[in-house]
C-alpha positions as CSV (number, residue, x, y, z in Angstrom):
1,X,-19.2,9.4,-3.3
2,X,-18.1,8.8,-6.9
3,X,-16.8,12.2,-8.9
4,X,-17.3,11.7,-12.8
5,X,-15.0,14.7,-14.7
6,X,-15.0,14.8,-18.1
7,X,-12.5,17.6,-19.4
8,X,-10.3,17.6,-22.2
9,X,-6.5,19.3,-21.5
10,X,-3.8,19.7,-23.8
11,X,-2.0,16.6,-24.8
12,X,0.9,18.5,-25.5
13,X,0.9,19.4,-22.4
14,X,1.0,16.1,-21.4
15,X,3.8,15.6,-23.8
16,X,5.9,18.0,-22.3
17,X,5.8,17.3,-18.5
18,X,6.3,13.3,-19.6
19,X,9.6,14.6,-21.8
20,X,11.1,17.3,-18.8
21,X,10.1,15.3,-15.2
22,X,12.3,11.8,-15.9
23,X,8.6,10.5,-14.4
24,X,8.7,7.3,-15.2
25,X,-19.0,0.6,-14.8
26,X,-20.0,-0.5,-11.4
27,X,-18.9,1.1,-8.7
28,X,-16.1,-1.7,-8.0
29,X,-13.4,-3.2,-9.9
30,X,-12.1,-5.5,-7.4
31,X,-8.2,-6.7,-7.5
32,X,-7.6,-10.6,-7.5
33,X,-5.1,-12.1,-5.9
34,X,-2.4,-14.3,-7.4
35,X,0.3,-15.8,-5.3
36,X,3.3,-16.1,-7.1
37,X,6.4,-17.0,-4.6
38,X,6.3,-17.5,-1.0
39,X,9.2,-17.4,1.2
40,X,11.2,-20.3,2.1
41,X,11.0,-20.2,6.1
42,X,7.4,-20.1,6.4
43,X,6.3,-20.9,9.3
44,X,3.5,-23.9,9.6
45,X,-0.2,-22.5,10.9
46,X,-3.5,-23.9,11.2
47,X,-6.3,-21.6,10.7
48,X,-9.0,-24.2,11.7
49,X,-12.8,-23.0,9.9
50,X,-14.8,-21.1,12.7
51,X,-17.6,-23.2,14.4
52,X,-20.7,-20.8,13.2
53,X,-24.1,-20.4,15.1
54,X,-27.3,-18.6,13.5
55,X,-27.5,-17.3,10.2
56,X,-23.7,-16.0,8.8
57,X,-24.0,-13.0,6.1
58,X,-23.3,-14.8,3.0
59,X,-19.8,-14.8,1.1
60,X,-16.5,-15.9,2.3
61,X,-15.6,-17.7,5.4
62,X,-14.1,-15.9,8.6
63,X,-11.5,-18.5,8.8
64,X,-10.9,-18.3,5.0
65,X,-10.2,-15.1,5.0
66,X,-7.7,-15.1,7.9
67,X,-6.2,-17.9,6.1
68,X,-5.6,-16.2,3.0
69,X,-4.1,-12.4,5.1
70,X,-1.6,-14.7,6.3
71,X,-1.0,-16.6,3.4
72,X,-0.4,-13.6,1.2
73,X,2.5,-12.0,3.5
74,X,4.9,-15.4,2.6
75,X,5.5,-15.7,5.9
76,X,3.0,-18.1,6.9
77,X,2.6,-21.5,5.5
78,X,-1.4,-22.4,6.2
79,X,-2.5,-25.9,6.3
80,X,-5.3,-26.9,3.9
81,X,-8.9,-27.6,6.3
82,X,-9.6,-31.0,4.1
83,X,-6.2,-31.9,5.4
84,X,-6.8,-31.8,9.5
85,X,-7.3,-34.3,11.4
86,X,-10.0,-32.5,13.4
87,X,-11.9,-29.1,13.5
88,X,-11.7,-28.1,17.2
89,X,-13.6,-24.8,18.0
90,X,-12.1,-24.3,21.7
91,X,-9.3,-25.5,23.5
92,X,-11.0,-28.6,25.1
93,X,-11.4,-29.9,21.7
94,X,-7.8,-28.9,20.8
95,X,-5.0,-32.3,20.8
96,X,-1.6,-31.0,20.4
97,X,-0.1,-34.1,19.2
98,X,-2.4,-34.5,16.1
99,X,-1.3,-30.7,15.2
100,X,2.3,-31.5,15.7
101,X,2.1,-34.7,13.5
102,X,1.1,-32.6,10.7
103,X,4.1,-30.2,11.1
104,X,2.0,-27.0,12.8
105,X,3.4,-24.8,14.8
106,X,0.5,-22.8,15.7
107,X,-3.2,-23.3,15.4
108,X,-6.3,-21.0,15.6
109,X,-9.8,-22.0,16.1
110,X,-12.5,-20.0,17.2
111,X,-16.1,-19.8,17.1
112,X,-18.9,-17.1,15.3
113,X,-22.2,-16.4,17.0
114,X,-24.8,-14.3,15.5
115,X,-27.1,-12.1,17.7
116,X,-29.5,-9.9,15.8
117,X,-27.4,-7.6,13.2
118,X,-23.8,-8.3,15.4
119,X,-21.6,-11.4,14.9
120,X,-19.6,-12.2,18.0
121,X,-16.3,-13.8,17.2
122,X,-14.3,-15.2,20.1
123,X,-11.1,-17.0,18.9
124,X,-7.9,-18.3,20.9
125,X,-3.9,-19.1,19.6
126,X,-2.2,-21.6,20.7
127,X,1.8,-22.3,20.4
128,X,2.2,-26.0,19.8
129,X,5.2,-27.4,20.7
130,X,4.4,-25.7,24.2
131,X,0.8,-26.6,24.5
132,X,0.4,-22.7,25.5
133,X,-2.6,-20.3,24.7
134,X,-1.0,-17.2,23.3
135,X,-3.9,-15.3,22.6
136,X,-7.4,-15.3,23.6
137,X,-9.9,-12.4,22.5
138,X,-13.1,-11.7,21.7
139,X,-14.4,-9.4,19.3
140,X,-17.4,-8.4,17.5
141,X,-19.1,-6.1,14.6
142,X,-22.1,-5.6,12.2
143,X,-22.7,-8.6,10.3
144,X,-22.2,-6.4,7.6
145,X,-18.8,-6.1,8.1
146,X,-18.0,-9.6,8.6
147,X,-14.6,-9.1,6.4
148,X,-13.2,-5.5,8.9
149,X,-14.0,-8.5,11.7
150,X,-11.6,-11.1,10.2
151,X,-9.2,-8.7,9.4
152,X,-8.8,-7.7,12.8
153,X,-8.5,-11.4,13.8
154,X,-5.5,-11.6,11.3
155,X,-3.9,-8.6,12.6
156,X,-4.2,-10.0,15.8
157,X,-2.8,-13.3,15.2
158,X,0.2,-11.7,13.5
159,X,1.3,-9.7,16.0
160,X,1.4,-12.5,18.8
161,X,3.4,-14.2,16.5
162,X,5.8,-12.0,14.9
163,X,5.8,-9.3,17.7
164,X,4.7,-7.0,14.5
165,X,1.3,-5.2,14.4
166,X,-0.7,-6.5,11.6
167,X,-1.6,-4.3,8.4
168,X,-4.6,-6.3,6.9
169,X,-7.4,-3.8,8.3
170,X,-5.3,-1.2,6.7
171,X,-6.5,0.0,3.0
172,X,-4.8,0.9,-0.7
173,X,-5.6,3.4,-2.9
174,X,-4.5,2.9,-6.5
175,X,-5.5,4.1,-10.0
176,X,-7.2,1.6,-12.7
177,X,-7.3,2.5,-17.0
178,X,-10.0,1.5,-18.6
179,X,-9.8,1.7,-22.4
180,X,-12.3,-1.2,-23.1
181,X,-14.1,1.8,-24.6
182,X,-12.1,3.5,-27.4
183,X,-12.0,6.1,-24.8
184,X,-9.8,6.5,-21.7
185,X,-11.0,6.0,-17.9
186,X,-9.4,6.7,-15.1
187,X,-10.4,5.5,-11.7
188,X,-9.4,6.3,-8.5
189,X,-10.2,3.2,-6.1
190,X,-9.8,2.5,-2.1
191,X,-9.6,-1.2,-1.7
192,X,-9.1,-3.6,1.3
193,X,-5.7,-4.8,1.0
194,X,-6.6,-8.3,-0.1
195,X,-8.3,-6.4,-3.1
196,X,-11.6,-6.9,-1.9
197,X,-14.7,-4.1,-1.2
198,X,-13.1,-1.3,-3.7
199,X,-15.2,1.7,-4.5
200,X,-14.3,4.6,-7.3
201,X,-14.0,7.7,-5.7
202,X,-12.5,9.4,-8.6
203,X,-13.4,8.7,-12.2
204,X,-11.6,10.9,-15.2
205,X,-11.1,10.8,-19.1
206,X,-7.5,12.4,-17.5
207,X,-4.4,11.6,-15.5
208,X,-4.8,10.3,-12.0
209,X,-1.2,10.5,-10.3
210,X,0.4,10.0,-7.1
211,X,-2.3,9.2,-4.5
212,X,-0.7,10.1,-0.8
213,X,-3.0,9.1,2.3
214,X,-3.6,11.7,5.2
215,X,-2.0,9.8,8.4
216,X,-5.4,9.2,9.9
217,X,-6.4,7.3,6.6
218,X,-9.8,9.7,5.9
219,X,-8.3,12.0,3.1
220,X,-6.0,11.4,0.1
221,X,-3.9,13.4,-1.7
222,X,-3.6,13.4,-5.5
223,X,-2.7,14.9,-8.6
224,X,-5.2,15.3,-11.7
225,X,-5.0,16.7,-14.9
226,X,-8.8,17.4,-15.2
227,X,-8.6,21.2,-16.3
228,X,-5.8,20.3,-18.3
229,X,-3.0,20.9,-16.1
230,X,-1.5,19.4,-12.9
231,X,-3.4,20.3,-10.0
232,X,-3.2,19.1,-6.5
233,X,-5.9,18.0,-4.3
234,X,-7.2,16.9,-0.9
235,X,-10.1,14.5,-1.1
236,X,-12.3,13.4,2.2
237,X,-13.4,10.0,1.9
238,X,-16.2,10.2,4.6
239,X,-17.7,12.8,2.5
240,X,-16.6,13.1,-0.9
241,X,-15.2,16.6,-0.7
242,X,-12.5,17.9,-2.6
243,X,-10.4,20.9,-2.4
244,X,-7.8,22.2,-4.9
245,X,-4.6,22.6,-2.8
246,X,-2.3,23.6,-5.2
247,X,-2.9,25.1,-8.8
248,X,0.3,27.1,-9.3
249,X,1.3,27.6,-13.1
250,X,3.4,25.1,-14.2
251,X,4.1,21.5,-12.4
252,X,2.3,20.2,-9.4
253,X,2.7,17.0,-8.3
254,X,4.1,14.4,-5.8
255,X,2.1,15.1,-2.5
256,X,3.3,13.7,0.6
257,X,1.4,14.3,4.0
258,X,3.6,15.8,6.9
259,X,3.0,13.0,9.9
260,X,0.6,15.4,11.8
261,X,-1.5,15.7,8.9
262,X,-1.3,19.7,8.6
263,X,1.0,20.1,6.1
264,X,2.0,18.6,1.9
265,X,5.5,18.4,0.6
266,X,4.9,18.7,-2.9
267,X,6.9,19.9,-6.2
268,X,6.4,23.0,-8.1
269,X,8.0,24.6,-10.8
270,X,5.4,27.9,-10.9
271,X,8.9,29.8,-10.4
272,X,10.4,27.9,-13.7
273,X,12.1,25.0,-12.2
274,X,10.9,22.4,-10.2
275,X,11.3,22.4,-6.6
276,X,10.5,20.8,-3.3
277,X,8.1,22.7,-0.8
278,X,5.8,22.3,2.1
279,X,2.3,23.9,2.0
280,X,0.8,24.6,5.4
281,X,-2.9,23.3,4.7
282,X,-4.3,26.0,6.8
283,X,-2.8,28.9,5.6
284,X,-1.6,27.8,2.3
285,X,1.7,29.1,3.2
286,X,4.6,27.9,0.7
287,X,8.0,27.2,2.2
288,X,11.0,26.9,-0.3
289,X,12.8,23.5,0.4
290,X,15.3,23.2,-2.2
291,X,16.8,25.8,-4.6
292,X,19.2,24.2,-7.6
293,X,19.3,24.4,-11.4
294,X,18.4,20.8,-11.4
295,X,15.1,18.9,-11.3
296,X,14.0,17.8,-7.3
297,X,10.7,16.0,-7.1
298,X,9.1,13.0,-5.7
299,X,9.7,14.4,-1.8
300,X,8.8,11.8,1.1
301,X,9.3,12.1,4.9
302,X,11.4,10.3,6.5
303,X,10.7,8.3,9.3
304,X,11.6,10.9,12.2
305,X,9.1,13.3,10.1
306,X,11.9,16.0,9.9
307,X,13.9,14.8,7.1
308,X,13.0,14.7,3.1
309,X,14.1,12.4,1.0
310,X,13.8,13.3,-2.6
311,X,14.5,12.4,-6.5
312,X,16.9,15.0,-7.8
313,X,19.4,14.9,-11.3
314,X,21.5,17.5,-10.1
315,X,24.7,14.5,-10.2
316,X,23.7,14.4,-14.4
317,X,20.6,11.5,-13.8
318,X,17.9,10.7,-11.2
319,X,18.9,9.9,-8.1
320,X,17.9,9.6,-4.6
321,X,18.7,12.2,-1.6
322,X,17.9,13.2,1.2
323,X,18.2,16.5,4.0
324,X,18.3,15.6,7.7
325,X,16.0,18.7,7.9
326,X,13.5,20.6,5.5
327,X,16.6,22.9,3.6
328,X,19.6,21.4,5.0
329,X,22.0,20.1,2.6
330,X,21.3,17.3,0.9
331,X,23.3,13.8,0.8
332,X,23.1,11.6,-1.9
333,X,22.2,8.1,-0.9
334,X,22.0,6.3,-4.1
335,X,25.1,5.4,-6.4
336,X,24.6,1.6,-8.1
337,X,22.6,3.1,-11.4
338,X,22.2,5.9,-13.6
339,X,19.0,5.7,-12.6
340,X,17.6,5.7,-9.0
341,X,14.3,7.1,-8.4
342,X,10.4,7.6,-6.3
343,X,12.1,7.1,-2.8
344,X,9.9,5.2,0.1
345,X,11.5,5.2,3.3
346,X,10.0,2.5,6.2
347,X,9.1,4.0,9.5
348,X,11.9,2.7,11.3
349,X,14.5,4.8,9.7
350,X,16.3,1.4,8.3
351,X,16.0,1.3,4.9
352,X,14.4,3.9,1.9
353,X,12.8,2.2,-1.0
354,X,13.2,3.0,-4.5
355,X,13.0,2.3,-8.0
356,X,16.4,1.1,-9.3
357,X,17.6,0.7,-13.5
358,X,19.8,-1.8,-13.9
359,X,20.4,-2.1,-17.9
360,X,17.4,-1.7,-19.4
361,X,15.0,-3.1,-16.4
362,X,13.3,-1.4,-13.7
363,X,13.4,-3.0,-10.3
364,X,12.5,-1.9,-6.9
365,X,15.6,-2.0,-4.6
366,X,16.3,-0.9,-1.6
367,X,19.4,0.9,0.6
368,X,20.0,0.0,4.3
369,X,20.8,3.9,5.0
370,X,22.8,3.1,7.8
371,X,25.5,1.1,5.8
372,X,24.9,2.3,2.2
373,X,24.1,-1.8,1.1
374,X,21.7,-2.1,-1.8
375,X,19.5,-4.9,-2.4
376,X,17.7,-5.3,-5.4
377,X,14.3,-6.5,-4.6
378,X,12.2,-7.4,-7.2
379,X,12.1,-10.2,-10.8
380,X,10.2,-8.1,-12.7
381,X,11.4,-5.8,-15.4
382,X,8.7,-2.8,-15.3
383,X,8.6,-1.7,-11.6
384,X,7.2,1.5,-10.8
385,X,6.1,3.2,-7.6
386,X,6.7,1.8,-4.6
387,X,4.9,1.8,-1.0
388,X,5.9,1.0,1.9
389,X,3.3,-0.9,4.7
390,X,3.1,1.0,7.2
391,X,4.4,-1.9,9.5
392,X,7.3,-2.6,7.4
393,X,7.0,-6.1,6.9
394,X,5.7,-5.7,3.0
395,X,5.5,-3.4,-0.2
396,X,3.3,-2.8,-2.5
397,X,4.7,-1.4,-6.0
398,X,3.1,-0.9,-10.1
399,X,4.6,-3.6,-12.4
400,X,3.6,-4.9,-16.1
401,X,2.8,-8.5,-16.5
402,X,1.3,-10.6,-19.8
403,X,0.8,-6.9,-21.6
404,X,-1.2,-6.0,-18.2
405,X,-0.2,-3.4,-15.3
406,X,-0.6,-5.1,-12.1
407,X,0.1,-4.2,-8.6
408,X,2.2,-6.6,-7.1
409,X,3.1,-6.9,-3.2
410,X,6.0,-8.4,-1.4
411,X,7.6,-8.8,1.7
412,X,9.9,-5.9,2.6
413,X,13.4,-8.6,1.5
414,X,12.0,-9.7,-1.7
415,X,11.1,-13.1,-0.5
416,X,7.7,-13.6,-1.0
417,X,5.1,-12.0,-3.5
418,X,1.6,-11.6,-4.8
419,X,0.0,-10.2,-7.3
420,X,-3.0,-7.8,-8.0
421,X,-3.9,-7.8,-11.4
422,X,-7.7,-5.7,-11.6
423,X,-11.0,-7.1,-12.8
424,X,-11.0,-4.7,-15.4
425,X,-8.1,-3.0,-17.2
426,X,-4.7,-1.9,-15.7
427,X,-3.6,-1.1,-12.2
428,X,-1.1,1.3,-11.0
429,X,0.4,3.9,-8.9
430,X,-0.5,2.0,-5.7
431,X,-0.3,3.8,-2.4
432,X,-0.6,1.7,1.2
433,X,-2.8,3.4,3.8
434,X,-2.0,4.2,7.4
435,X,-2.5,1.7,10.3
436,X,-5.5,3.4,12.2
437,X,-6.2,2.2,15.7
């Protein structure tokens, strides 16, 4: 379901929360991807195209698709179909030598059969040099979902190989701007992470800000200045609900869901100076987690689900901390800029994500929090709002290219990247979804 709000607030308003917080027609707008580096130790895979029997929904290929998931994370090098020397659907048909003279060190084929509204797709791996199967499955869905079926195929194949559960069924949410109009339009999307099958669920004349997903991936969290303040709320995608969470005077922003779903960090200032807390969703219950003269914002979990990590500018400019528990003492983790801000931690409690001035650029970086070591992570100038996928192995953050926002995705070292420039009008504050089994 699609909301349409069209409300007015106070620009000054606007103004004023920009100046204090150091913040930095259809129903799809669909993202396109643009490959722009891939990493230099790619390893060599054959997708082979999917032997097909009975009618196939029409649109893109199975095997196309897989090809391009595992294309887009840099560390797969795919091998063009016009360039094989055969187009074997099950291991009978597979000749190792032929794949090895072309430099592959896995192959996938596979096979689509089509039985009333279902496609069946049963597809095997196979390890080269060893002339091993290393995966053999068979899955199957509505016709109409032909694309959730290849993404699962890709998630598949990517674990086997890298030992790393796949993230391509996974979904992002981000914001689009629309001013093609004279008038402002802002659109809250869910998108498959390729870009593909986005629908609005959100569109405003105001602010969209900060979209957090619940863990089980059927709710988002999100600021919106549509009664012409800050205001936090909890949207249900299954049904279009929404319910205003937070609506304190002053600043509400920054939602971050607790790892069992029931509770929000968030940042308030209705007390007259802006603060981390955690709102139990049940009982609305506000618990205090910081208390200084200076600004804390931007809370995220960390990846035991007790610890915060948070932007603060109580060391004289925005930096990153964190508390090993919800009021502890914080510990500054952040000290090669004046500016150091919107921390995303991974889920392995290795390295927090941030973004990271270095003169008058914005990168993403990143800290390995056991050693202190920063890397900066990004070649772009404009980076903004990172997100973390939930298997590590990539991040998604906002960045401007050719006068355009774009979202831009690369793997979790910097070596590899994509962009996501929308069909129509900017792109920004990106947020990865959960993996949901």
């Amino acid at each position: 379901m699609t909301h349409r709000i069209w409300y007015k607030p106070s620009r000054t308003l606007l103004a004023a929360i920009a100046l204090i917080f150091f913040a930095v027609s259809g129903a799809r707008a669909e993202l396109l991807i643009r490959i722009t580096e891939g990493a230099d130790a790619a390893i060599p895979v054959a997708v082979v195209p999917f032997a097909e029997s009975g009618q196939m929904p029409a649109g893109d290929k199975a095997g196309s698709i897989v090809q391009a998931d595992l294309s887009m994370t840099g560390e797969f090098r795919t091998l063009p179909p016009e360039k094989m020397l055969s187009l074997p659907s099950r291991r009978e048909e597979v000749y190792f030598r032929d794949w090895r003279l072309l430099g592959q060190r896995y192959v996938l084929v596979g096979s689509l059969t089509r039985s009333g509204d279902r496609v069946q797709a049963r597809y095997e791996l196979f390890d080269v040099n060893r002339e091993e199967r290393i995966l053999g499955e068979t899955a199957a869905a509505p016709a109409s979902n032909m694309r959730s079926l290849a993404h699962h195929v890709s998630d598949k194949v990517y674990e086997a190989i890298t030992g790393v559960p796949g993230a391509f069924s996974t979904k992002l949410a981000y914001v689009t701007l629309d001013t093609a109009n004279g008038k402002p339009r802002y659109r809250l999307q869910v998108s498959d992470v390729d870009g593909k099958r986005a629908r609005i669920r959100l569109e405003s004349q105001e602010p969209i800000l900060s979209p957090a997903w619940s863990p089980d991936g059927k709710k988002l969290a999100y600021v919106s200045f549509e009664t012409g303040k800050p205001v936090i709320f909890v949207h249900e995608l299954g049904t279009g609900k929404r319910t205003k969470v937070a609506d304190f005077p002053g600043l509400n922003s920054a939602p971050a869901w607790s790892d069992d779903g029931r509770s929000l960090l968030m940042t308030l200032s209705k007390d007259g100076n802006a603060e981390i807390y955690r709102m139990n969703l049940e009982s609305r219950q506000l618990t205090k987690l910081t208390n200084h003269w200076a600004i804390d914002t931007e809370p995220s979990w960390d990846a035991s689900g007790k610890g915060v990590f948070f932007t603060s500018d109580r060391s004289g400019g925005p930096q990153i901390y964190h508390m090993e528990t919800p009021g502890a003492e914080p510990r500054r983790i952040t000290f090669g800029s004046r500016y150091n801000a919107r921390p995303r931690p991974d889920n392995d409690g290795q390295y927090v994500y941030y973004v990271h001035q270095r003169d008058r650029a914005f990168h993403i970086a990143r800290t390995e929090l056991k050693t202190g070591e920063e890397t900066i992570l990004t070649r772009t100038e404009s980076d903004e709002s990172p997100s973390v996928a939930p298997n590590g192995r990539m991040l998604i953050y906002a960045t401007r290219q050719n006068g355009t926002n774009v979202l831009t995705v690369i793997s979790a070292d910097g070596g590899a990247a994509y962009s996501l420039p929308a069909s129509e009008g900017d792109v920004r504050e990106p947020a990865w979804g959960p993996l949901v089994r």
